[in-house]
Residue, then its C-alpha position, 0 to 999 in steps of 0.5 A: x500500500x502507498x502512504x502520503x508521507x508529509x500531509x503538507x506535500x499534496x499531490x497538488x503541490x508537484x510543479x515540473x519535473x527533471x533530473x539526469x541518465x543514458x544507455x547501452x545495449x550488450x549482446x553477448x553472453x559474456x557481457x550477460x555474465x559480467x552484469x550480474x558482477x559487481x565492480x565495487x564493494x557491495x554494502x552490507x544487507x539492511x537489517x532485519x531489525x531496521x525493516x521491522x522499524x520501518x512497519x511501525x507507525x511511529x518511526x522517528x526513532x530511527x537514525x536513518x532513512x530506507x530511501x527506494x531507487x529506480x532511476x539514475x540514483x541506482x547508479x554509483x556515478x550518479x548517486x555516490x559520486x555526484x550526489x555525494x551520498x553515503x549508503x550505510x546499507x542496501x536490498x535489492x527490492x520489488x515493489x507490485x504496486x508500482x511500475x516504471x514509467x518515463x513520463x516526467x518531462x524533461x528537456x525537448x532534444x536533450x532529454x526528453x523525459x526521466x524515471x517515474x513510477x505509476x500505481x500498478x494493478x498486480x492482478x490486471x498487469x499481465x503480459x500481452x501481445x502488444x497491438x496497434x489497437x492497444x497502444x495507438x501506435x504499431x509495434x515498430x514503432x513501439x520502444x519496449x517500454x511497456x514489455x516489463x509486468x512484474x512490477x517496479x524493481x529498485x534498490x533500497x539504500x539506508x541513509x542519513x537523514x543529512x543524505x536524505x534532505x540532499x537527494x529531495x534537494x538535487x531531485x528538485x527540491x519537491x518540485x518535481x516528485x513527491x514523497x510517499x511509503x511503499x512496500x518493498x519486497x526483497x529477493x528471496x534469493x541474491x542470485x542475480x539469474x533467478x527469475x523474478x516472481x509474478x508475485x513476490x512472497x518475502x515479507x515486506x517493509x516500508x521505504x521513502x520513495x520520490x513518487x509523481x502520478x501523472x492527471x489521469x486522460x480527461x482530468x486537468x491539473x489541479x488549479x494550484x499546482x501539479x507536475x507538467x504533463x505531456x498530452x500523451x505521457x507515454x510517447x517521449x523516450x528517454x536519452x541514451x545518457x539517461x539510459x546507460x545511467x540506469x543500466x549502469x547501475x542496474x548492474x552495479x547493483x546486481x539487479x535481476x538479469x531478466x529485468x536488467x535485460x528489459x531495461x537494455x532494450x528500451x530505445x533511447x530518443x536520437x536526433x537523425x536529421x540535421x534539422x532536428x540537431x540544429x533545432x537542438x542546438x538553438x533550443x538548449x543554447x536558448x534554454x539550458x542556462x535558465x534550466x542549470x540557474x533554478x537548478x542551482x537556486x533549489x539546491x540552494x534555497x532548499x530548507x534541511x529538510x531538501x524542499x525548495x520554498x514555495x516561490x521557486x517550485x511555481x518559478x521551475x515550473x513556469x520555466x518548463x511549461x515555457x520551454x515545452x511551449x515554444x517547442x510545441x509552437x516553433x521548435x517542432x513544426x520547424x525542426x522536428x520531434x524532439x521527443x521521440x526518435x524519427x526512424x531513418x527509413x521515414x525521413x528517407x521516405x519523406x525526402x522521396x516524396x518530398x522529392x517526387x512531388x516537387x517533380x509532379x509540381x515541374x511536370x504539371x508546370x510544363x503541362x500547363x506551358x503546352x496547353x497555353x502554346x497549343x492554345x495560342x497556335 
């Protein structure tokens, strides 16, 4: 079940959303051996005593904070290096009421969307062949995203309190996510190769976690608040960056093979025409420095508990619903998508018609020459 932590951090309160990540693809069984290594000192497990702290109701006794990654945080360079934080321990964990979605808006041509989790109905999430008439779209164009029904799977790292305020404070300062209690089931087994339960059996305990649920179709936001949303959260595509961060760290972590293999084959957004990676030029040379300046003023208004005040959630905010509308007014009709990869063989397809109909435009011309002299003699 998923708790509101903090009563005064309503789902009202979510402005805009961004963060950092990328990918890569392995192929042979090599590499799949060497994913389930890891190349840094594992941390020692959670304790059990920790975790039965964790399902009272009153916790505040405890000196530290159970912290749930999925995203970029689950990878070292992100998380330990970047971040600065210092795990005491961690448990590889899965959580049925949750799945992994990329409908957080980010920067269009750049990264277009980051890590986000939506409610899952462990009973109805079942595997099913993807169709055109269930997705809208056809399976070629489908980027796998939606190819994973076990449920989120993540890490659980205990922190600091200190370390705890400086993740909400770099993840946006409670601007961009909120943050909520979920179950979280460990692996029975540490074996990275096992296979991950449809429904997991182990007993439970509870974790913080950085939760956005997107306004579901047909709503609109609330008058005072909520996070950007895209009209369709489903299309944007993570950057490659993006990805390999959480590959990365997947493998770091020693996460389940079969899910570290899903994550390997989502596709990233790529530009593939020169007119897109100019429009990205001239986008981010206009936006990026505004995106790093609020960026930098969260981190450093944040109060100790890492929340941003009031002021600057509603300032990022109206910053990316700008940025968003100047891509959708000018950037894309003149540039192209920046949210969704244009397959090769469609902007090849579009330059020959392109081409041919300029040629039945020169044809047509010529016809009409020669009916105007046929006419004349």
């Amino acid at each position: 079940m998923l708790y509101e932590e903090d009563s005064h951090l309503t789902y009202q309160h979510r402005a805009s959303a961004s963060s950092n990540c990328v990918r890569e693809s392995i192929s042979s069984l090599s590499d799949r051996w060497a994913r389930g290594l890891s190349p840094k000192r594992r941390l020692p497990e959670i304790s059990s005593d920790r975790r039965q702290l964790s399902l009272l109701e009153d916790n505040g006794s405890a000196e530290s904070v159970l912290y749930l990654a999925y995203g970029s945080n689950l990878c070292n360079e992100t998380f330990r290096g970047k971040r600065g934080i210092k795990p005491l321990s961690q448990t590889n964990v899965q959580i049925p009421e949750l799945r992994l979605t990329f409908d957080l808006p980010g920067i269009a041509y750049s990264e277009p969307c980051f890590a986000n989790t939506a409610l899952r109905d462990a009973e109805k999430d079942v595997f099913t062949q993807l169709s055109t008439k269930d997705t809208g779209r056809s399976i070629k164009e489908d980027y796998h995203k939606d190819r994973w029904h076990k449920g989120l799977i993540g890490v659980v790292y205990e922190v600091t309190p200190t370390d705890y305020a400086h993740i909400i404070a770099t993840e946006g300062g409670g601007s961009s996510y909120h943050d909520v209690l979920v179950d979280c089931y460990p692996f029975a087994t540490a074996d990275p190769s096992a296979p991950v339960p449809q429904f997991p059996t182990t007993e439970p305990f509870k974790a913080h976690t950085l939760f956005a649920p997107a306004t579901k179709p047909g709503e609109r936001p609330p008058k005072d608040g909520g996070r950007l949303q895209r009209p369709d959260t489903a299309y944007a595509q993570p950057s490659a960056r993006y990805l390999k961060l959480i590959t990365d760290g997947a493998a770091e972590c020693r996460l389940p093979l079969e899910y570290q293999d899903y994550l390997h084959d989502l596709r990233p957004y790529t530009t593939t025409t020169n007119k897109q990676r100019l429009g990205q030029f001239i986008f981010l040379s206009i936006w990026l420095p505004f995106v790093m300046s609020v960026f930098a003023m969260e981190r450093v208004f944040a109060d100790d508990r890492g929340v941003a005040p009031e002021w600057l959630r509603v300032l990022v905010g109206a910053l990316f619903q700008a940025s968003w509308a100047s891509y959708d007014g000018y950037f894309k009709p003149m540039f192209g998508d920046g949210e969704r990869t244009v397959p090769k063989k469609k902007v090849r397809a579009r330059a020959v018609v392109k081409a041919e109909s300029k040629k039945q435009v020169l044809v047509d011309s010529r016809l009409d020459q020669c009916e105007k002299g046929l006419l004349e003699i």
